[in-house]
N, CA, C and O atoms as a DFTB+ gen file, in Angstrom:
624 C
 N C O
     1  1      -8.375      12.367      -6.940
     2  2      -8.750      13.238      -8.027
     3  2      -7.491      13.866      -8.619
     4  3      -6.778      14.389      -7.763
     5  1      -7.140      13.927      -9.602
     6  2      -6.205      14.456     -10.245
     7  2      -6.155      15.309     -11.217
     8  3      -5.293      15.548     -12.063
     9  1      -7.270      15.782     -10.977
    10  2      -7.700      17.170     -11.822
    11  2      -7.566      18.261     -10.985
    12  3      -7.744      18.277      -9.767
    13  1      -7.071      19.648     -12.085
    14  2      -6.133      20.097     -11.059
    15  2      -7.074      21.421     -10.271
    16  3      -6.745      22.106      -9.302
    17  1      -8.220      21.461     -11.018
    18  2      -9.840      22.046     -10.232
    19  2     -10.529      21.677      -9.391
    20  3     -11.743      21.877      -9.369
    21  1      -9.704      20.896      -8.295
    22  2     -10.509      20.377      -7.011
    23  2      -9.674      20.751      -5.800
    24  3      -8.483      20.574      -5.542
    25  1     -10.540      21.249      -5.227
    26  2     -10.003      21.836      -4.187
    27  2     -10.874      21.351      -2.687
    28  3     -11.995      21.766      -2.392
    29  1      -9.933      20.243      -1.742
    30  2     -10.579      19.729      -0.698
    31  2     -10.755      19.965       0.199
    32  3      -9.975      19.457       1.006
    33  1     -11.715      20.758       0.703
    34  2     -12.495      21.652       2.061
    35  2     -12.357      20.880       3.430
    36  3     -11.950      21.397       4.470
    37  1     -12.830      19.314       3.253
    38  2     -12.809      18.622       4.543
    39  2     -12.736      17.004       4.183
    40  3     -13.110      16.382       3.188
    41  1     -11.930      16.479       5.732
    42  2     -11.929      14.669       5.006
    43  2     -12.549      14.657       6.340
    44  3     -12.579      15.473       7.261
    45  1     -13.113      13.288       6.131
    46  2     -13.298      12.599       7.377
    47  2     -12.556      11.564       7.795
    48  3     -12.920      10.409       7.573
    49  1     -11.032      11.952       8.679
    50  2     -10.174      10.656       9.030
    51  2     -10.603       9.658      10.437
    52  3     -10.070       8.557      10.577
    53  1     -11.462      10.104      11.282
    54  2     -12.308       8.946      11.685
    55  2     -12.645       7.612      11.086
    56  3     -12.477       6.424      11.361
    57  1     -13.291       8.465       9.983
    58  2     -14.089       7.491       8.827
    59  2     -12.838       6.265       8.516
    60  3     -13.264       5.152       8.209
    61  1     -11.719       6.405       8.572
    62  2     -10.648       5.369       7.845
    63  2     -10.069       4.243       8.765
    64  3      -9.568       3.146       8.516
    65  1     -10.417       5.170      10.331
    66  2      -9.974       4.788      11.677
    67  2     -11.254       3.679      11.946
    68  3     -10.992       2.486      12.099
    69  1     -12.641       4.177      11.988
    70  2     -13.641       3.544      12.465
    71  2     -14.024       1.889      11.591
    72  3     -14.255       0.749      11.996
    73  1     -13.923       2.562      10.187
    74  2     -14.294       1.219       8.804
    75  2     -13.071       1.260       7.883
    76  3     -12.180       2.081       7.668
    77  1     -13.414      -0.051       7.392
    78  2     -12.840      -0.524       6.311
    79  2     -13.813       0.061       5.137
    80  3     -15.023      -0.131       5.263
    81  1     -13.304       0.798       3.953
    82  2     -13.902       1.442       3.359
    83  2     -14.162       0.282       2.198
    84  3     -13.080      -0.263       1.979
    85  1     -15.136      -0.244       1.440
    86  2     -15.409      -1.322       0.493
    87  2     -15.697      -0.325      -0.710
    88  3     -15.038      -0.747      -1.661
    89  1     -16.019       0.199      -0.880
    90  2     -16.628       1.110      -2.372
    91  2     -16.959       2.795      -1.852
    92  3     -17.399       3.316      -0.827
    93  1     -16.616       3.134      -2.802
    94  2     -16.567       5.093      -2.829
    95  2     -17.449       5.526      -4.225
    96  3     -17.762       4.628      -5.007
    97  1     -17.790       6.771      -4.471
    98  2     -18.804       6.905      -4.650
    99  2     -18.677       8.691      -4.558
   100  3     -18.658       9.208      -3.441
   101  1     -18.588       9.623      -5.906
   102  2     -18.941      11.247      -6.126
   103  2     -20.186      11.816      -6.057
   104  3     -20.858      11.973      -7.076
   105  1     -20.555      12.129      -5.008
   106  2     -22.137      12.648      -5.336
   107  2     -22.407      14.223      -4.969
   108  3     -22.234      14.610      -3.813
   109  1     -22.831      15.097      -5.988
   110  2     -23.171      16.035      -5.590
   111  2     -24.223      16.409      -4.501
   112  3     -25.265      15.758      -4.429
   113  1     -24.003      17.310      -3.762
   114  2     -25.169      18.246      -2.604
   115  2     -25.956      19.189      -2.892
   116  3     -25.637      20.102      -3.654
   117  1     -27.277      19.075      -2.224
   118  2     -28.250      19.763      -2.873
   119  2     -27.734      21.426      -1.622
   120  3     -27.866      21.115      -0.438
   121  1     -27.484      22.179      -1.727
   122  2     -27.298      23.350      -0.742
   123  2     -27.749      24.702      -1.252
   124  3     -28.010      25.159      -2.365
   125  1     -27.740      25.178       0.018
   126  2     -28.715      26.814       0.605
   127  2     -27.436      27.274       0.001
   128  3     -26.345      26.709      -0.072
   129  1     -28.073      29.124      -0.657
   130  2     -27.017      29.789      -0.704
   131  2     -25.884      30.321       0.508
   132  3     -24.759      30.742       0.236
   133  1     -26.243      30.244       1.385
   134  2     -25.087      31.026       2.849
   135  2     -24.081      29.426       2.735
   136  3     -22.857      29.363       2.854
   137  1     -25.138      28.127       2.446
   138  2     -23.819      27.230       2.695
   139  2     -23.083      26.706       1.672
   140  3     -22.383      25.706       1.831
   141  1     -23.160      27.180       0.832
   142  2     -21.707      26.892      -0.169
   143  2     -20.956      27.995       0.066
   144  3     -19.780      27.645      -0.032
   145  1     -21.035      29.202       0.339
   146  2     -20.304      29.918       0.607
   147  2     -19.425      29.891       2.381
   148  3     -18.556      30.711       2.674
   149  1     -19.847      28.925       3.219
   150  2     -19.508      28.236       4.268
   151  2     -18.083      27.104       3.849
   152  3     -16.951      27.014       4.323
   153  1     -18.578      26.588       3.090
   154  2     -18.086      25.261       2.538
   155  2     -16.893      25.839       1.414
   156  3     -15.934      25.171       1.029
   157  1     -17.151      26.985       1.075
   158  2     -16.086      27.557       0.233
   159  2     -15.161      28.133       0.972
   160  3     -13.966      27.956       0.734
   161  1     -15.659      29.014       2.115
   162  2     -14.265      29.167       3.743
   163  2     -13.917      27.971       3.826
   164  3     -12.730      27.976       4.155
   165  1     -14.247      27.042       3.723
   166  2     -13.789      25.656       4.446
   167  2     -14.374      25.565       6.165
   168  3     -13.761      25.354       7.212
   169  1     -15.507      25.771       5.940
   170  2     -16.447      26.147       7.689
   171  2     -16.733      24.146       7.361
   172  3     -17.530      24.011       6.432
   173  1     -16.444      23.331       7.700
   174  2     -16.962      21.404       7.370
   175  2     -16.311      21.012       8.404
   176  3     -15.159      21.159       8.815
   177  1     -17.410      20.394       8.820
   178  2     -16.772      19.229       9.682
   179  2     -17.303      17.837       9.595
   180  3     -18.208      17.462      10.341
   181  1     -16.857      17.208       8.864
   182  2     -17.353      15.945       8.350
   183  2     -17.463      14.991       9.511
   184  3     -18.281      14.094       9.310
   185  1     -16.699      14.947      10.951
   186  2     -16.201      13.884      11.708
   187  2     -17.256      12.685      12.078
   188  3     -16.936      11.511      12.267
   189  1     -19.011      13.403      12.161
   190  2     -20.017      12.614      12.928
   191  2     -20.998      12.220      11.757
   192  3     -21.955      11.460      11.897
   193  1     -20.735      12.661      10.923
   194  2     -21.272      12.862       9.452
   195  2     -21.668      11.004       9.426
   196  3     -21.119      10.048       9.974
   197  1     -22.936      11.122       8.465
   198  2     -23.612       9.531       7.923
   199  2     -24.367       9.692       6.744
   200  3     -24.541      10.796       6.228
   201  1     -24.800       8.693       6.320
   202  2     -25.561       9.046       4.951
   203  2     -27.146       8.038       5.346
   204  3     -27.129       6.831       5.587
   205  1     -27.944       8.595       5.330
   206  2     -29.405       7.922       4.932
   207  2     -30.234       7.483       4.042
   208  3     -30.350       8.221       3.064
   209  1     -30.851       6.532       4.042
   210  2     -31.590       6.166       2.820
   211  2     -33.184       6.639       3.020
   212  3     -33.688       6.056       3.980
   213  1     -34.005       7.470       2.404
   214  2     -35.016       7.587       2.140
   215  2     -35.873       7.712       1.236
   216  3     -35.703       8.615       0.417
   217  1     -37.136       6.764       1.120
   218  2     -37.292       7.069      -0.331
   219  2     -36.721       7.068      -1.447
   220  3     -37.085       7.652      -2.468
   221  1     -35.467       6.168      -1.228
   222  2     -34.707       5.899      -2.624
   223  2     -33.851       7.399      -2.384
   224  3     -32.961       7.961      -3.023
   225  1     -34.150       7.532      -1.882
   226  2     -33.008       9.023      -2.231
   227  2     -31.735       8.755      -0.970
   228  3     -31.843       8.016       0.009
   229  1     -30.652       9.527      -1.319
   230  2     -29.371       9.444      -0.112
   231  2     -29.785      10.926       0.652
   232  3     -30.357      11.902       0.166
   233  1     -29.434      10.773       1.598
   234  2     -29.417      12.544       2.601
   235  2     -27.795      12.425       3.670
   236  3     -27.296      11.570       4.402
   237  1     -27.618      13.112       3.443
   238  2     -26.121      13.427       4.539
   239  2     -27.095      13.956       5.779
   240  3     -27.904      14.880       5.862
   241  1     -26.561      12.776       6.845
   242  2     -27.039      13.765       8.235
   243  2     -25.960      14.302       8.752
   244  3     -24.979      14.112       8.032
   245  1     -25.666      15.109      10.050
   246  2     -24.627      15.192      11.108
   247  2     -23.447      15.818      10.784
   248  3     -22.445      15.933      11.490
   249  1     -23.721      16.389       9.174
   250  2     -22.449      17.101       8.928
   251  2     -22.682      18.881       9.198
   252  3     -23.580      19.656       8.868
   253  1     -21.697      19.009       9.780
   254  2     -21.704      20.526      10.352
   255  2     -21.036      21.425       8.889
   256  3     -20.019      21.222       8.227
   257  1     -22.123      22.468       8.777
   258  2     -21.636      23.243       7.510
   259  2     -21.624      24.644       8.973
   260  3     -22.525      24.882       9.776
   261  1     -20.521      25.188       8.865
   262  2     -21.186      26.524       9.694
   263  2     -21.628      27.581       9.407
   264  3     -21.129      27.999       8.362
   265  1     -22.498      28.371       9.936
   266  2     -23.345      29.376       9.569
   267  2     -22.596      30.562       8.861
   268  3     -21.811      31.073       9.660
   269  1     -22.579      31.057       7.860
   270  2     -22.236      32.010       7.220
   271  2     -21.956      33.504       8.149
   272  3     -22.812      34.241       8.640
   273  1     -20.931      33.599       8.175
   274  2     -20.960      34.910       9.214
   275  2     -22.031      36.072       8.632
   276  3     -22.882      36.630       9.325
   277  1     -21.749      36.352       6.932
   278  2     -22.117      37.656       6.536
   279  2     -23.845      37.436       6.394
   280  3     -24.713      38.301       6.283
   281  1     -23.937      36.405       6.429
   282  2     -25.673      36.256       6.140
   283  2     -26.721      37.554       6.762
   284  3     -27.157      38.508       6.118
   285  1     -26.872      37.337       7.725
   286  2     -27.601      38.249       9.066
   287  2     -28.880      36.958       9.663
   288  3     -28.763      35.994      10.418
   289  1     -30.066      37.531       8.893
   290  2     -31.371      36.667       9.675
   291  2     -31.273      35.281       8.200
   292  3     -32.037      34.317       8.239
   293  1     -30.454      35.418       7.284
   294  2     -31.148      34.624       6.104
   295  2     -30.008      33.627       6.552
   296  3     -29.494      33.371       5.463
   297  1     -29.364      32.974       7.412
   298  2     -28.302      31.998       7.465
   299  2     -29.225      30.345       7.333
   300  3     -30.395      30.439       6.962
   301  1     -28.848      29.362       7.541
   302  2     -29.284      27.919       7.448
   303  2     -28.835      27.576       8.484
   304  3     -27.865      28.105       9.025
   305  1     -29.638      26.395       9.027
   306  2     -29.646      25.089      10.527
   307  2     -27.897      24.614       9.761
   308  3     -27.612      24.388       8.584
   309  1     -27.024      24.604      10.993
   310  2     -25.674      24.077      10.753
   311  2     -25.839      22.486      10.682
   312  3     -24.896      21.812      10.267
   313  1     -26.857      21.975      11.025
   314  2     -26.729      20.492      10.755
   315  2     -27.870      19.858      10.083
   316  3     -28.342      18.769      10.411
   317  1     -28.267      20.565       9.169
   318  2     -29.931      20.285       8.614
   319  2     -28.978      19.059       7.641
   320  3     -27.818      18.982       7.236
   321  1     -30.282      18.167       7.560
   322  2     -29.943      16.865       6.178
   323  2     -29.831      17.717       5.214
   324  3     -30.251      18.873       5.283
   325  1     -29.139      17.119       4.038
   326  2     -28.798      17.765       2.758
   327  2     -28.777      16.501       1.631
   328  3     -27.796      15.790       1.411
   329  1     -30.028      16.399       1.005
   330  2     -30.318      15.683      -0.053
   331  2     -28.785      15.676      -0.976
   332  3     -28.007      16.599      -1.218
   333  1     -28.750      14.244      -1.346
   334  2     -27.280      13.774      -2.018
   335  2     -28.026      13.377      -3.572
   336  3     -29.109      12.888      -3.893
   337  1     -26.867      13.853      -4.287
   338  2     -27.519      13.507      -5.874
   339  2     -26.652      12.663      -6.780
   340  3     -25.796      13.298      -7.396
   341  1     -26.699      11.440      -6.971
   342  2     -26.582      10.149      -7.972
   343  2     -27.273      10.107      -8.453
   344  3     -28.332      10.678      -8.193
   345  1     -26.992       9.211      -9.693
   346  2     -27.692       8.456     -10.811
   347  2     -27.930       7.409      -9.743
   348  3     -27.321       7.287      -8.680
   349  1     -29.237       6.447     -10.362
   350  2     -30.089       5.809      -9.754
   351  2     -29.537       4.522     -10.108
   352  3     -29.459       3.901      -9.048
   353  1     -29.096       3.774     -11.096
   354  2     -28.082       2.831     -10.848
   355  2     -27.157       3.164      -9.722
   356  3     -27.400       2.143      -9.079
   357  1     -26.399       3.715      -9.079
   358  2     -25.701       3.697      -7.989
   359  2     -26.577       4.236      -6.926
   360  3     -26.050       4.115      -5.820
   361  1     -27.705       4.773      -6.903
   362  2     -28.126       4.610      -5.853
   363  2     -29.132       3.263      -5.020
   364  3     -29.361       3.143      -3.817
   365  1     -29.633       2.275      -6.308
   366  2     -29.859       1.033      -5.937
   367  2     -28.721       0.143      -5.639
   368  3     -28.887      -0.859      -4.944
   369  1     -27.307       0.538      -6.247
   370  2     -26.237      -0.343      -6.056
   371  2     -25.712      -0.324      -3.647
   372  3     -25.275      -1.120      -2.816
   373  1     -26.154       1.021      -3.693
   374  2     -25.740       1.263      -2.283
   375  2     -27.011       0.622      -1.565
   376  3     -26.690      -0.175      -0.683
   377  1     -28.300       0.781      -1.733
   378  2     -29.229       0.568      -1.440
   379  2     -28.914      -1.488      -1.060
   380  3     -28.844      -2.346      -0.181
   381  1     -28.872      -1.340      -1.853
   382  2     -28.464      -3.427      -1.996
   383  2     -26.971      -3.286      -0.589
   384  3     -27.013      -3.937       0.455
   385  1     -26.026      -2.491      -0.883
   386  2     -24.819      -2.927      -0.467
   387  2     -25.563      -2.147       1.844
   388  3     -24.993      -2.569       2.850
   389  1     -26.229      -1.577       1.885
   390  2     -26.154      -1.245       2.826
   391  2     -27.267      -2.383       3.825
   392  3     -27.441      -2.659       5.012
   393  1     -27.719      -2.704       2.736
   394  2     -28.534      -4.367       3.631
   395  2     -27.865      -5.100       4.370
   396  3     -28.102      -5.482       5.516
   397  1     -27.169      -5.263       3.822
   398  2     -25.710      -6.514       4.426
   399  2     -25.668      -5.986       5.547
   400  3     -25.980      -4.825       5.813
   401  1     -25.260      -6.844       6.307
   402  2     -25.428      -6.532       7.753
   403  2     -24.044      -6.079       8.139
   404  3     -23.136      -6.594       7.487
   405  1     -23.665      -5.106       9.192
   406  2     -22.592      -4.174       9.419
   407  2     -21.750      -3.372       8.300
   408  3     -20.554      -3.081       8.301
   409  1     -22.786      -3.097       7.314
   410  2     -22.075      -2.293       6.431
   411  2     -23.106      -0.978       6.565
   412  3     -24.285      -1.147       6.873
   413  1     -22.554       0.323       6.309
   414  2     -22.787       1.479       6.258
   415  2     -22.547       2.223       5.391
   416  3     -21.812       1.622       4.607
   417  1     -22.876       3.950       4.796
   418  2     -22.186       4.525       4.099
   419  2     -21.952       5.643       5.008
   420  3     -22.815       6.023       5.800
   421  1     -20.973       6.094       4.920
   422  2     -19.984       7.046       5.199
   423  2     -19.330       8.590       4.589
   424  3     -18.677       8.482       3.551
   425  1     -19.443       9.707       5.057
   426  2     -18.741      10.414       4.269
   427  2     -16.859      10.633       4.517
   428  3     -16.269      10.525       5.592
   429  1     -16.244      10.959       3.155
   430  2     -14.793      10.748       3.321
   431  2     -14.379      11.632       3.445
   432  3     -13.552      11.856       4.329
   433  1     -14.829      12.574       2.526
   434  2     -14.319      13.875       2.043
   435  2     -15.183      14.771       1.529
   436  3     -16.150      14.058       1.260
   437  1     -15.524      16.116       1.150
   438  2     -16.058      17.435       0.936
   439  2     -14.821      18.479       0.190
   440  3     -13.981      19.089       0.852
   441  1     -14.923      18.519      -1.228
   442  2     -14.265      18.805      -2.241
   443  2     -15.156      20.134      -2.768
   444  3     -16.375      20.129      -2.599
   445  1     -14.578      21.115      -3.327
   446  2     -15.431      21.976      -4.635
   447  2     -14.377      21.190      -6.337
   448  3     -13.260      20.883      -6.754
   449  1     -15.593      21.245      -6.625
   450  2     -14.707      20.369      -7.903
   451  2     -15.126      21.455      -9.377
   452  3     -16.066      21.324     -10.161
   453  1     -14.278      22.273      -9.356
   454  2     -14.826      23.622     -10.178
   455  2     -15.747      24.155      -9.292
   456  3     -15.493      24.305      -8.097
   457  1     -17.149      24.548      -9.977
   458  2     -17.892      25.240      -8.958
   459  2     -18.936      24.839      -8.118
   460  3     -19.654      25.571      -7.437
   461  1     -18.975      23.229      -8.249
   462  2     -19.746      22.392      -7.849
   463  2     -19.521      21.266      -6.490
   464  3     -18.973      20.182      -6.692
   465  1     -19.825      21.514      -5.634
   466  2     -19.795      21.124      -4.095
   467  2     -19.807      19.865      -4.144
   468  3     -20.981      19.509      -4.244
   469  1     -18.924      18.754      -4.122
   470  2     -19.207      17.409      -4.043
   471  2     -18.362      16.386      -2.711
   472  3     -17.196      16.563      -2.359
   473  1     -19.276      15.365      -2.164
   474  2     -18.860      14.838      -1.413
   475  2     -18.288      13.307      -2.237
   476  3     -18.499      13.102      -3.432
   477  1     -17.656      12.476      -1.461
   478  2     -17.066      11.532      -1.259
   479  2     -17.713      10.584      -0.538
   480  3     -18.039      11.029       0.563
   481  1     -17.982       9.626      -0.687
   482  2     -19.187       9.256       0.365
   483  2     -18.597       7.354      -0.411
   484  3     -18.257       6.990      -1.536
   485  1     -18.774       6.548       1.097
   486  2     -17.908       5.030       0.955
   487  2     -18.955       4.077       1.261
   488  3     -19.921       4.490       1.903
   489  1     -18.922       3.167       0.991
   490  2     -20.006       1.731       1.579
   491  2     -18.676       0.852       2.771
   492  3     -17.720       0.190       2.368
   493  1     -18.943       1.060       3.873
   494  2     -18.026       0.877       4.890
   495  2     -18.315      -0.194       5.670
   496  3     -19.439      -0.694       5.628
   497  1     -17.539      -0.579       6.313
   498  2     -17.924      -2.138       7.406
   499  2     -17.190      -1.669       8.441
   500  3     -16.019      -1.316       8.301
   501  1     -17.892      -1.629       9.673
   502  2     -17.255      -1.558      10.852
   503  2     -15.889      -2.272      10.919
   504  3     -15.631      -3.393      10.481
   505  1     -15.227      -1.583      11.423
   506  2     -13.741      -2.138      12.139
   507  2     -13.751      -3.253      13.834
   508  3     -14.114      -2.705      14.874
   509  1     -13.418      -4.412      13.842
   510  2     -13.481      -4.734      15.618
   511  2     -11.775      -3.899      15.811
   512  3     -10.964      -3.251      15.151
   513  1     -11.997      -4.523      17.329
   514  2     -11.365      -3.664      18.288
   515  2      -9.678      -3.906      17.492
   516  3      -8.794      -3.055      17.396
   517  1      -9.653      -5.015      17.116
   518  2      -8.135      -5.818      16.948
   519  2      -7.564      -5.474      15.799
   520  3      -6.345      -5.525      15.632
   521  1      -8.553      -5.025      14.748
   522  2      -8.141      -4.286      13.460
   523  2      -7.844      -3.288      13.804
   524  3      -6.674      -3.148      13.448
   525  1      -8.273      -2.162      14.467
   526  2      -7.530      -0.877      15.063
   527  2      -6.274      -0.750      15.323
   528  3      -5.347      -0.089      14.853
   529  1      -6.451      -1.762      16.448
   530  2      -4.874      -1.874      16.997
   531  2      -4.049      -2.720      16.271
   532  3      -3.046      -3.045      16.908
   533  1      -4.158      -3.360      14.747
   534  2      -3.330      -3.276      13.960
   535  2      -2.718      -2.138      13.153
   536  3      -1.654      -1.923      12.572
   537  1      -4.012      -1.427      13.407
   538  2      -3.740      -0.213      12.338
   539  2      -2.867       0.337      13.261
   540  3      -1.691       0.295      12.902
   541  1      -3.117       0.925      14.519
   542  2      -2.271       1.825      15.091
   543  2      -0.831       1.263      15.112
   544  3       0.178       1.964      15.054
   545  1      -0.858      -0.310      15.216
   546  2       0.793      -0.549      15.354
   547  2       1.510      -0.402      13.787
   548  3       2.733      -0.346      13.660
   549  1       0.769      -0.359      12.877
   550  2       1.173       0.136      11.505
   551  2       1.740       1.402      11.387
   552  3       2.850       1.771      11.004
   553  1       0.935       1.887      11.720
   554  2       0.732       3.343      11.594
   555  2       2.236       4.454      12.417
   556  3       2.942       5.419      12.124
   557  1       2.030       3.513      13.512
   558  2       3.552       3.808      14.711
   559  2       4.533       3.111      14.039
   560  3       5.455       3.859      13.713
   561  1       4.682       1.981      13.714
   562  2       5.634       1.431      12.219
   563  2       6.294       1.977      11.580
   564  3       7.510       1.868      11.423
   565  1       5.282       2.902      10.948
   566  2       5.809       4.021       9.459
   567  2       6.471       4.677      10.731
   568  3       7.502       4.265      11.264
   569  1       5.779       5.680      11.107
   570  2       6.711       6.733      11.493
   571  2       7.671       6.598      12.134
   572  3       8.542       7.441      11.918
   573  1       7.977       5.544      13.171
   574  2       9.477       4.916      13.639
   575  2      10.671       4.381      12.504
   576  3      11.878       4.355      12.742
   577  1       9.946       3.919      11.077
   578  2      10.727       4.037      10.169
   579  2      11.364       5.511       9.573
   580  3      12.467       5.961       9.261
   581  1      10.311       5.847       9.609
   582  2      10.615       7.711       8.921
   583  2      11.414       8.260       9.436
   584  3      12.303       8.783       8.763
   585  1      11.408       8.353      10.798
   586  2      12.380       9.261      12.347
   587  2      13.546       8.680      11.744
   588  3      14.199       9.366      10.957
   589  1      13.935       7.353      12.046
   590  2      14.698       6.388      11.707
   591  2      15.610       7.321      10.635
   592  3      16.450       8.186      10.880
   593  1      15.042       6.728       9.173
   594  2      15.249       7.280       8.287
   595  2      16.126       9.242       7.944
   596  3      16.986       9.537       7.115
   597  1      15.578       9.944       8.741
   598  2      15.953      10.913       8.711
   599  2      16.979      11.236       9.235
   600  3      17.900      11.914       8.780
   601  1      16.797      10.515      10.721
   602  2      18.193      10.681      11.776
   603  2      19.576      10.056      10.922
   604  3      20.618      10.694      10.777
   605  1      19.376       8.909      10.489
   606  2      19.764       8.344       9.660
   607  2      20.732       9.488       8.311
   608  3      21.927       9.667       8.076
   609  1      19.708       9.918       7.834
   610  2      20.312      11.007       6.855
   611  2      21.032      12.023       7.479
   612  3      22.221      12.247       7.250
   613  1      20.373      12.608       8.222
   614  2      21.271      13.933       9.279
   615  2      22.632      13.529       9.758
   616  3      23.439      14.458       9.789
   617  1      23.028      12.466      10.102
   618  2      24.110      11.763      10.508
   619  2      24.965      11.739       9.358
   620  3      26.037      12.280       9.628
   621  1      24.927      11.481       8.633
   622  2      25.736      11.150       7.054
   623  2      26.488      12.374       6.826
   624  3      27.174      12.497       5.812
């Protein structure tokens, strides 16, 4: 996003570790008043987070919004589903893409984009074991270049 009114509350880096991400996807959240004001502390924890299909509609399960301290008795369930809102061309487009067998949707990220709460949400394919451990030897790659690199400069 490169607009300079977004401000990103929570990612889910599991999500990048676990799948290969195939298609992404902005959808606003339907939310209680105590939890946008949760989500505006930055109270998210996206890590166990999934998306469901019902009824044609998307729902976020498993994402932890936490309970509003100042509420008192009027707070919300920290892990209640939370109806997801697309246009219905992309929500038959996911609908089709989540048939396929080992593909999923996923959440990435949890943004306020001005004053409006929006997730990030991917059409994902499981990772096997051997893609991981490419990633991790990538990943140890860069940063043995970087160290490298710096020591490198400090020396000069």
């Amino acid at each position: 996003m490169s607009s300079d009114n977004v401000k990103v509350v929570a990612t889910n880096r599991k999500a990048r570790y676990e799948y290969s991400i195939e298609d992404r996807y902005e959808a606003g959240i339907v939310l209680m008043g105590t939890e946008i004001k949760s989500v505006r502390a930055g109270a998210v924890s996206l890590g166990e987070g999934y998306v469901t299909l019902r009824n044609h509609e998307l729902w976020l399960a498993d994402v932890l919004i936490a309970p509003y301290e100042q509420a008192g008795l009027w707070t919300h369930d920290p892990r209640r589903q939370r109806k997801l809102l697309l246009h219905r061309r992309e929500i038959d487009k996911l609908e089709r893409a989540v048939q396929e067998p080992g593909y999923t949707i996923v959440p990435l990220r949890m943004y306020l984009k001005g004053p409006y709460a929006k997730v990030e949400i991917g059409v994902a394919k499981g990772k096997r074991q051997y893609d991981k451990r490419k990633a991790i030897a990538a990943r140890d790659a860069k940063l043995r270049l970087r160290r490298e690199l710096t020591e490198y400069a400090r020396d000069r």
